[in-house]
N, C-alpha and C positions, 0 to 999 in steps of 0.2 A: 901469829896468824899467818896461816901462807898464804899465794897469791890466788889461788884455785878456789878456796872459800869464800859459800856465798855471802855475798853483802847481807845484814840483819836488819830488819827494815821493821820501824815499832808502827803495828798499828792501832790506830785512835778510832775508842768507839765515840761515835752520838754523844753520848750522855758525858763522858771525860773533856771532851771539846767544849757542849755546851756549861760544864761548872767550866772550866777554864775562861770560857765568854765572861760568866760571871763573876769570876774574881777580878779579872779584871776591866769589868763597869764597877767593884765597889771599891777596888786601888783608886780608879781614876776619879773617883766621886771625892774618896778620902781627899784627893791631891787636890781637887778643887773645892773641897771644904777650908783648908785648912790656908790656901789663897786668898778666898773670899774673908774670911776672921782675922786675918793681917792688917797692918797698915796705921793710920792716922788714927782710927776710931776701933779701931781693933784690942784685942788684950795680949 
């Protein structure tokens, strides 16, 4: 690439943003699922 070339810049609509929100509220759900079932009385 030479120095003169413009920078590439990705743009994000709405809707790619908002699934991305929600994969990660159900990563983060997973991760606290799988915290809460641990432990002493857990399996």
């Amino acid at each position: 690439m030479t120095k003169n070339a413009p920078a590439r810049r990705v743009r994000r609509s709405a809707h790619s943003a908002g699934a991305e929100r929600k994969n990660a509220a159900a990563a983060l759900q997973r991760a606290l699922d799988r915290r809460d079932n641990g432990g002493a009385t857990g399996h």
